[in-house]
PyMOL commands that place a pseudoatom at each C-alpha (Angstrom):
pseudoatom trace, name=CA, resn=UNK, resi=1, chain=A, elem=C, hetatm=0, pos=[100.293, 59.774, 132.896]
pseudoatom trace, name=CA, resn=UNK, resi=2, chain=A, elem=C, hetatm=0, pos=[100.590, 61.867, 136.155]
pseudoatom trace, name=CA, resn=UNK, resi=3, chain=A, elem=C, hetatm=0, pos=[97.097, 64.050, 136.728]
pseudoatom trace, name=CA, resn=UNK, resi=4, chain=A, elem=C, hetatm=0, pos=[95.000, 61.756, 134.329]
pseudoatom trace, name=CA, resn=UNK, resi=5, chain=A, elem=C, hetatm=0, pos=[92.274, 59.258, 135.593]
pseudoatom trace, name=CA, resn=UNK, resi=6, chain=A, elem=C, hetatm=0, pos=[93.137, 55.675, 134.548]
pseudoatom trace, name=CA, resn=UNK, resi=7, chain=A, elem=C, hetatm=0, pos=[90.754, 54.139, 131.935]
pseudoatom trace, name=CA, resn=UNK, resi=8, chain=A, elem=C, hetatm=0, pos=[89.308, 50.659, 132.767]
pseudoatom trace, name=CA, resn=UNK, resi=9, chain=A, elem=C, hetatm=0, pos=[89.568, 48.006, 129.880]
pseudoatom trace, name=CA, resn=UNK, resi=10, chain=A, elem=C, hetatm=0, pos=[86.071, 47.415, 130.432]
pseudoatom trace, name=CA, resn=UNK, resi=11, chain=A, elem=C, hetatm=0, pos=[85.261, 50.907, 129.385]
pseudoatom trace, name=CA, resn=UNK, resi=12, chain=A, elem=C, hetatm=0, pos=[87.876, 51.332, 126.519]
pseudoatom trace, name=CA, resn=UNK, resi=13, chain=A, elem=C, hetatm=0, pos=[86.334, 47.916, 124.933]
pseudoatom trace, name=CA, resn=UNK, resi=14, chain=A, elem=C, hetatm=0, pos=[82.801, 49.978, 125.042]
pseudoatom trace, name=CA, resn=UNK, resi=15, chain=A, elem=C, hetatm=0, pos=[84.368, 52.738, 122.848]
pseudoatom trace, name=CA, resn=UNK, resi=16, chain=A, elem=C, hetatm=0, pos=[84.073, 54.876, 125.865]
pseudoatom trace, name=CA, resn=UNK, resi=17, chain=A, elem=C, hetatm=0, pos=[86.162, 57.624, 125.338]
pseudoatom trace, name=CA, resn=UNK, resi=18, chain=A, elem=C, hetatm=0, pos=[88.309, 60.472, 127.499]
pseudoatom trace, name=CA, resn=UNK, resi=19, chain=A, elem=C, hetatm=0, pos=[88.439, 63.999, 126.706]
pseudoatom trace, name=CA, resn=UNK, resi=20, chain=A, elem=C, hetatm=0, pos=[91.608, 65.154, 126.333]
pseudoatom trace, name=CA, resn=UNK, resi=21, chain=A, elem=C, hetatm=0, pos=[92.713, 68.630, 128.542]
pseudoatom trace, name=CA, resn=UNK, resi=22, chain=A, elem=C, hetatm=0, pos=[92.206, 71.039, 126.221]
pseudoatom trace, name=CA, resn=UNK, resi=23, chain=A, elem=C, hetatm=0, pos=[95.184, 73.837, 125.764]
pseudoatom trace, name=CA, resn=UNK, resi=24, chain=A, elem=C, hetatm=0, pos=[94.248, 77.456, 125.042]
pseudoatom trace, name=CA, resn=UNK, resi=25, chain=A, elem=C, hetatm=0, pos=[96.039, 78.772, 121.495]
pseudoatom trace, name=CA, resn=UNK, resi=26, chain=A, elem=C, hetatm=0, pos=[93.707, 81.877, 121.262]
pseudoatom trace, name=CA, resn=UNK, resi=27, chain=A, elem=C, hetatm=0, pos=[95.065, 84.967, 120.477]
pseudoatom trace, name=CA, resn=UNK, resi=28, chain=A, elem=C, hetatm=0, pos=[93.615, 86.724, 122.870]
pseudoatom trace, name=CA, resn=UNK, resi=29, chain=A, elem=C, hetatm=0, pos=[91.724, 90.198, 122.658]
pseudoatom trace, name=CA, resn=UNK, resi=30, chain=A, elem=C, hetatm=0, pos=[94.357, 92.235, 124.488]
pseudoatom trace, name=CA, resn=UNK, resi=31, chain=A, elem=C, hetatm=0, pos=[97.057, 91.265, 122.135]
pseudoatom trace, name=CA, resn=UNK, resi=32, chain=A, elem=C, hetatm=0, pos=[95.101, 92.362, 119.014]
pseudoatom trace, name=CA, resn=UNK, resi=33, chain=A, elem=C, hetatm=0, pos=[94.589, 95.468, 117.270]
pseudoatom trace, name=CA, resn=UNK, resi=34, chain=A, elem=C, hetatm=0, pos=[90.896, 95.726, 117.006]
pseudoatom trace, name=CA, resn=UNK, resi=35, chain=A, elem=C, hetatm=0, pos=[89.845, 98.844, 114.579]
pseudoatom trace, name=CA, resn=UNK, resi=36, chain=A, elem=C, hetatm=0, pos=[90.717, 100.245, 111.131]
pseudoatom trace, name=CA, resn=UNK, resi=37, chain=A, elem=C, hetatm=0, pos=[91.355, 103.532, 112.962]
pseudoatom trace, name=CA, resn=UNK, resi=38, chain=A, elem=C, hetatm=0, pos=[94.401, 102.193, 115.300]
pseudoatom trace, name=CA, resn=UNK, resi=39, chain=A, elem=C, hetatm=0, pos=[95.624, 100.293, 112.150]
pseudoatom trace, name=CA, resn=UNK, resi=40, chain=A, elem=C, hetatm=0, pos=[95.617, 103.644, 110.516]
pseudoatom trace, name=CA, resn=UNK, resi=41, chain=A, elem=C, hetatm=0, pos=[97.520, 105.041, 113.673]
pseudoatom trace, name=CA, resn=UNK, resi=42, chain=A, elem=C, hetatm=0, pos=[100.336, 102.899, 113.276]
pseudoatom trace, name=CA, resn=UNK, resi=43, chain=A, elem=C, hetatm=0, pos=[100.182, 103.242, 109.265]
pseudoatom trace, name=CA, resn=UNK, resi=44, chain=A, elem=C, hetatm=0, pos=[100.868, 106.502, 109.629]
pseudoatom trace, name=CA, resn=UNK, resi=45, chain=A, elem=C, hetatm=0, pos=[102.798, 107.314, 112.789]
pseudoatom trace, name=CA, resn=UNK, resi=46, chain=A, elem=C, hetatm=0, pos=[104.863, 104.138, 112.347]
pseudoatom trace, name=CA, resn=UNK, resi=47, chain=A, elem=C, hetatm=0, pos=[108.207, 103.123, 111.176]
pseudoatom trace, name=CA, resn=UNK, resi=48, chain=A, elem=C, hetatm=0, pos=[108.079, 100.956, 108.349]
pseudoatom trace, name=CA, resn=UNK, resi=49, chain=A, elem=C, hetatm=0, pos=[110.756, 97.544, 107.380]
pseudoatom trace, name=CA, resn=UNK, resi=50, chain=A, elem=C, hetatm=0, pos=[110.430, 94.982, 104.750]
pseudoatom trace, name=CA, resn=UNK, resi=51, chain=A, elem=C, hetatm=0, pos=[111.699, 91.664, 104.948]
pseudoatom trace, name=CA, resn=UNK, resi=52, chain=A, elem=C, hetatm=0, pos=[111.311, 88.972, 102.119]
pseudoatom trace, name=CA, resn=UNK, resi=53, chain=A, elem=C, hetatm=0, pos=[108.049, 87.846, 103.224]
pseudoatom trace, name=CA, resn=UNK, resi=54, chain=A, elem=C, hetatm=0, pos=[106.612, 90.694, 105.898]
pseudoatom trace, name=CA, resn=UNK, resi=55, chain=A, elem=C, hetatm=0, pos=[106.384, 94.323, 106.311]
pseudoatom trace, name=CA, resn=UNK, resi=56, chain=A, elem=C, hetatm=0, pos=[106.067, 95.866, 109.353]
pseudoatom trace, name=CA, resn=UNK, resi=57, chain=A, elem=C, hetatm=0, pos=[105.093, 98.858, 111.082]
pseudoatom trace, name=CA, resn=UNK, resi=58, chain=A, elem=C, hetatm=0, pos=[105.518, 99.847, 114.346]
pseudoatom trace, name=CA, resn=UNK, resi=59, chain=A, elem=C, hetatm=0, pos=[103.677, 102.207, 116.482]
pseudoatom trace, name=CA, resn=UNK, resi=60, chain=A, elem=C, hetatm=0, pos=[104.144, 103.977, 120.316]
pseudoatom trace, name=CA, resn=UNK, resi=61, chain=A, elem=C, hetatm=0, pos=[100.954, 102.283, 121.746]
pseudoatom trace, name=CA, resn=UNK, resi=62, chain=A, elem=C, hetatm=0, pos=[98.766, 104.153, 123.705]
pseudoatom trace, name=CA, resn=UNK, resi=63, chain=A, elem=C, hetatm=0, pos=[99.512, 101.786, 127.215]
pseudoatom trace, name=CA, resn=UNK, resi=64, chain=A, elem=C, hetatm=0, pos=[97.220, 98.693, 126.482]
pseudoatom trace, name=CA, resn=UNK, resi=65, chain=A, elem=C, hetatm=0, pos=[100.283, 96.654, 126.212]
pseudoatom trace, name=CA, resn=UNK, resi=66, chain=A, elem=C, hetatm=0, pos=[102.313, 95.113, 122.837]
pseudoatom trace, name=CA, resn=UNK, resi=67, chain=A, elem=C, hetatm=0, pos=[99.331, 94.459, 120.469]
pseudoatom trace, name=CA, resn=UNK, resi=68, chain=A, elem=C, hetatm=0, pos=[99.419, 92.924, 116.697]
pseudoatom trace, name=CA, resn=UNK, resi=69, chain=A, elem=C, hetatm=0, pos=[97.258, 93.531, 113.920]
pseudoatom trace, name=CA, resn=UNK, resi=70, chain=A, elem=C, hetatm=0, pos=[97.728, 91.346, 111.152]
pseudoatom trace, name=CA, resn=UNK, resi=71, chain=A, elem=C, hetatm=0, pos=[97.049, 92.398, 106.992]
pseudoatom trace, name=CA, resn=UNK, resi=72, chain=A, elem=C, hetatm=0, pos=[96.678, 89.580, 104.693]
pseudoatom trace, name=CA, resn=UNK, resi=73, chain=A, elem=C, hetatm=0, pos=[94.885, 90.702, 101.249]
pseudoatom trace, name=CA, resn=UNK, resi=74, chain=A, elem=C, hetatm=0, pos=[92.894, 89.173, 99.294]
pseudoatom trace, name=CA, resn=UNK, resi=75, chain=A, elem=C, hetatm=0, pos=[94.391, 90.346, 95.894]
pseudoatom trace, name=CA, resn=UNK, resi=76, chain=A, elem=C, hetatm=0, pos=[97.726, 89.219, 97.164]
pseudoatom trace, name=CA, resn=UNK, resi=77, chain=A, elem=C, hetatm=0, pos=[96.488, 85.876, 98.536]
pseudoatom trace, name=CA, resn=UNK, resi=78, chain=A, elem=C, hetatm=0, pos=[93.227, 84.442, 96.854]
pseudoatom trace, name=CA, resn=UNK, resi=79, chain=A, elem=C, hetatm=0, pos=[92.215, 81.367, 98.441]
pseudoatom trace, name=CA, resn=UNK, resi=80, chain=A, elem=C, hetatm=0, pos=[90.887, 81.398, 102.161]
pseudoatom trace, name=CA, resn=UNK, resi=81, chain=A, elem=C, hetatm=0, pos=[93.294, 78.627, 102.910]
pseudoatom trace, name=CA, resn=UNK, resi=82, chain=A, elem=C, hetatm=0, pos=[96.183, 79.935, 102.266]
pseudoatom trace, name=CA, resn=UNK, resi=83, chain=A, elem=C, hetatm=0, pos=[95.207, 83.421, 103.779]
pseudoatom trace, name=CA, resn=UNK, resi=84, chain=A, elem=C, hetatm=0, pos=[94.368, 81.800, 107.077]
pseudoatom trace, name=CA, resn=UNK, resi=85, chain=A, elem=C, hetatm=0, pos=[97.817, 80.011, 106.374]
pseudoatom trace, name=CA, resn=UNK, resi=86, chain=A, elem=C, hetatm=0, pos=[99.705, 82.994, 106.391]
pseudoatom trace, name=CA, resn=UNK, resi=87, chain=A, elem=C, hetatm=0, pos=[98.169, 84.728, 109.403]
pseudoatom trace, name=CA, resn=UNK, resi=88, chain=A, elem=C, hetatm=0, pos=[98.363, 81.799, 111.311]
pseudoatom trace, name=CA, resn=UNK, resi=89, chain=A, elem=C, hetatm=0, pos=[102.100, 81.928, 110.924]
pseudoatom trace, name=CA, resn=UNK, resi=90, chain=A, elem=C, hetatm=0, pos=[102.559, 85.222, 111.406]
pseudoatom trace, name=CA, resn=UNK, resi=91, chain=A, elem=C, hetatm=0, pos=[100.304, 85.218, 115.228]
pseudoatom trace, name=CA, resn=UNK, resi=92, chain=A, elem=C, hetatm=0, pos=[102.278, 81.898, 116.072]
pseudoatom trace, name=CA, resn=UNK, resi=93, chain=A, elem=C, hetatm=0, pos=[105.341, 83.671, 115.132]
pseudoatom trace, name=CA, resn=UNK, resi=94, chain=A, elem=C, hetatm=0, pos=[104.634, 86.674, 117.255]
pseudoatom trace, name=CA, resn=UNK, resi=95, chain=A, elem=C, hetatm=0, pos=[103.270, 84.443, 120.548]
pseudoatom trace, name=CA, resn=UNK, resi=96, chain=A, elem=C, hetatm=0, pos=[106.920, 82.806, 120.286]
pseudoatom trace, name=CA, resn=UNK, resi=97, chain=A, elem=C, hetatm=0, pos=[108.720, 85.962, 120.119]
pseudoatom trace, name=CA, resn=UNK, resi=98, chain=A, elem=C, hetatm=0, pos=[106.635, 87.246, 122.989]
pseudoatom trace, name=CA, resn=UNK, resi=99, chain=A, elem=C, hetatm=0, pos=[109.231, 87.014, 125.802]
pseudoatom trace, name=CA, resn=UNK, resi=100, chain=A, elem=C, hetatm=0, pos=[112.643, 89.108, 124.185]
pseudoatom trace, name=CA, resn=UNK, resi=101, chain=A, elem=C, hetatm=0, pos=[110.058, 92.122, 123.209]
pseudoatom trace, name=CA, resn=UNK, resi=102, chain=A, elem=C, hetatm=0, pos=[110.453, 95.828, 124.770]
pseudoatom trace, name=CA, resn=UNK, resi=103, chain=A, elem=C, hetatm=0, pos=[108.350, 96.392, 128.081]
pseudoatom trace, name=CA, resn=UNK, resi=104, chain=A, elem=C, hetatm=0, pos=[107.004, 99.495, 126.325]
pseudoatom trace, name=CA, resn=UNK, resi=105, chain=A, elem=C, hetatm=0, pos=[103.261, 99.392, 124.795]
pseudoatom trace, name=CA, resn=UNK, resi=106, chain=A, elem=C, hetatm=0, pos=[103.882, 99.402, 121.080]
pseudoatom trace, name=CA, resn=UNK, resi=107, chain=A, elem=C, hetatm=0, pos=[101.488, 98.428, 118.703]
pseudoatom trace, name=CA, resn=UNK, resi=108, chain=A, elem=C, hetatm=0, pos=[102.264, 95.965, 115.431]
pseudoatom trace, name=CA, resn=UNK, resi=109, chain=A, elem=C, hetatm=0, pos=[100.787, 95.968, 112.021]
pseudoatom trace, name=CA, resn=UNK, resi=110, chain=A, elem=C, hetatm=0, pos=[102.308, 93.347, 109.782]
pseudoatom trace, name=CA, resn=UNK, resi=111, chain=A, elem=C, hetatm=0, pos=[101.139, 92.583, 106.276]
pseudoatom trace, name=CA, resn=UNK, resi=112, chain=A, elem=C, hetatm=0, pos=[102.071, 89.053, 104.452]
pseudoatom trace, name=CA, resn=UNK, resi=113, chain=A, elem=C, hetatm=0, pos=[103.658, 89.058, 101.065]
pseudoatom trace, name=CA, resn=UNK, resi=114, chain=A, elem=C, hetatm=0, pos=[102.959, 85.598, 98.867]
pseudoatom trace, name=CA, resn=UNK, resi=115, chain=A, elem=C, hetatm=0, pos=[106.020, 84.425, 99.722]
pseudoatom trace, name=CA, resn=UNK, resi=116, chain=A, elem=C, hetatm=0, pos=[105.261, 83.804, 103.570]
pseudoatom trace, name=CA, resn=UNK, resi=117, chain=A, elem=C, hetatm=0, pos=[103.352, 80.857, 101.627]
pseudoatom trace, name=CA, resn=UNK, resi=118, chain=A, elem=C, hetatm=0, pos=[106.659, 79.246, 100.947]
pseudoatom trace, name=CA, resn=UNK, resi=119, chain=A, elem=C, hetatm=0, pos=[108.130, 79.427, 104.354]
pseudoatom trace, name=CA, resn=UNK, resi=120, chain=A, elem=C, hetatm=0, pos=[107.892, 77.100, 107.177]
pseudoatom trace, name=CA, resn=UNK, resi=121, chain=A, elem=C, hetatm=0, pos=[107.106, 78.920, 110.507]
pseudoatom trace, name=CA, resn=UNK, resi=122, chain=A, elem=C, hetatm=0, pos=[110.857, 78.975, 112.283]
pseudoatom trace, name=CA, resn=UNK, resi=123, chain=A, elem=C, hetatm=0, pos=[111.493, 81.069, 108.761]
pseudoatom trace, name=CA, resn=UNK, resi=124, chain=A, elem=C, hetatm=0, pos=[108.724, 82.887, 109.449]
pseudoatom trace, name=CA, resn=UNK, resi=125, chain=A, elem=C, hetatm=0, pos=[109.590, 83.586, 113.096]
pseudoatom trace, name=CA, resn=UNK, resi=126, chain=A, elem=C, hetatm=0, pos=[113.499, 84.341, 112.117]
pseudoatom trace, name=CA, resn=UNK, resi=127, chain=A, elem=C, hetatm=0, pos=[112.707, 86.962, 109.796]
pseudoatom trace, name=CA, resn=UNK, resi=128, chain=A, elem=C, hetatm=0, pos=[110.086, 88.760, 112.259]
pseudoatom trace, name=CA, resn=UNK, resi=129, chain=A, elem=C, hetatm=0, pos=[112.786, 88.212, 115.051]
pseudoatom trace, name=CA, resn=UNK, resi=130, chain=A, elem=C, hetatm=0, pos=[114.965, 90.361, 112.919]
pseudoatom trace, name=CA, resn=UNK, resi=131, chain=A, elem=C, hetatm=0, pos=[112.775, 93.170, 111.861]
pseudoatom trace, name=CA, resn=UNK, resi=132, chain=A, elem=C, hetatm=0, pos=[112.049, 93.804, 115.271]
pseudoatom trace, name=CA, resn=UNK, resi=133, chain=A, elem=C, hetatm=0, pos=[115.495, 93.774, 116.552]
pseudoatom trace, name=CA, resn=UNK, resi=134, chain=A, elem=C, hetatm=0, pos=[115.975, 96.553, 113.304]
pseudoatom trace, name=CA, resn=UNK, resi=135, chain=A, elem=C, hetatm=0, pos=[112.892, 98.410, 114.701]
pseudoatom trace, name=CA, resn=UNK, resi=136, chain=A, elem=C, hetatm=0, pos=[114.560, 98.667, 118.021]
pseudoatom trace, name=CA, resn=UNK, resi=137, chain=A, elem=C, hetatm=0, pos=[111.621, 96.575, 119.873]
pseudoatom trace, name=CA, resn=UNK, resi=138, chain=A, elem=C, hetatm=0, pos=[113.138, 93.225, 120.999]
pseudoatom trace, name=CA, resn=UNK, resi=139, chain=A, elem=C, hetatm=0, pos=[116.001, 92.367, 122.560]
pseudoatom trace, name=CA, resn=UNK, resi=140, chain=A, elem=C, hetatm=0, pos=[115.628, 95.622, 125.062]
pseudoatom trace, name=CA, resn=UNK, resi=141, chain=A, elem=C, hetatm=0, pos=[117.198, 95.114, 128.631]
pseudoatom trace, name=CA, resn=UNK, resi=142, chain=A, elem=C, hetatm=0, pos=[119.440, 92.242, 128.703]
pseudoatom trace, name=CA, resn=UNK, resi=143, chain=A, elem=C, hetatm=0, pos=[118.618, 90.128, 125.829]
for i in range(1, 143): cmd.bond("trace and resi %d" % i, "trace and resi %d" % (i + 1))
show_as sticks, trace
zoom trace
């Protein structure tokens, strides 16, 4: 493999191990909503559409960018896993979708329904791609 150190036999038959290059998948701070009172901006100030699984609001942002805040409840989804399921999809989802979005600083606030639980993430990512394209935020200049 091209930029990777070869292993001697002598060392992989004394367990010795290689750490694999580590990737980044953070979502990073500038791409997330970070109080209760911008969440509340966008709440109220925001246009509001419903898919099967999402709804989302959308907010003018106030120049930091295109930033997503993400509401998954805990009456509407009880166990931890499947909470941290469901925003997981939703953030991968949105980092996919990245490139066709508006140049405009906008922020996001989706909440899951239970059914995101049934979806795989291309489902997941389809239905967000069209809610935006209904909100009038992706698919601006040329795409």
């Amino acid at each position: 493999m091209p930029g990777v150190p070869p292993v001697s036999i002598e060392a992989c038959e004394a367990g010795e191990r290689r750490a694999a290059p580590r990737r980044s998948f953070a979502f990073p701070r500038a791409r997330r909503l970070p109080s209760h009172s911008l969440f509340q901006k966008v709440f109220a100030g925001g246009g509001e559409i419903a898919g099967k699984a999402l709804v989302v609001w959308v907010a003018r942002g106030d120049g930091c960018g295109r930033r997503l805040g993400v509401v998954v409840t805990k009456k509407t989804f009880r166990d931890a896993t499947d909470r941290n399921r469901a925003k997981r999809l939703i953030r991968e989802s949105f980092r996919l979708l990245q490139e066709g979005f508006s140049g405009e600083p906008w922020d996001m606030v989706v909440l899951a329904r239970r059914r995101i639980l049934s979806m795989k993430q291309p489902d997941v990512q389809r239905e967000l791609h069209c809610i935006c394209r209904k909100l009038g935020i992706y698919g601006v200049g040329g795409q």
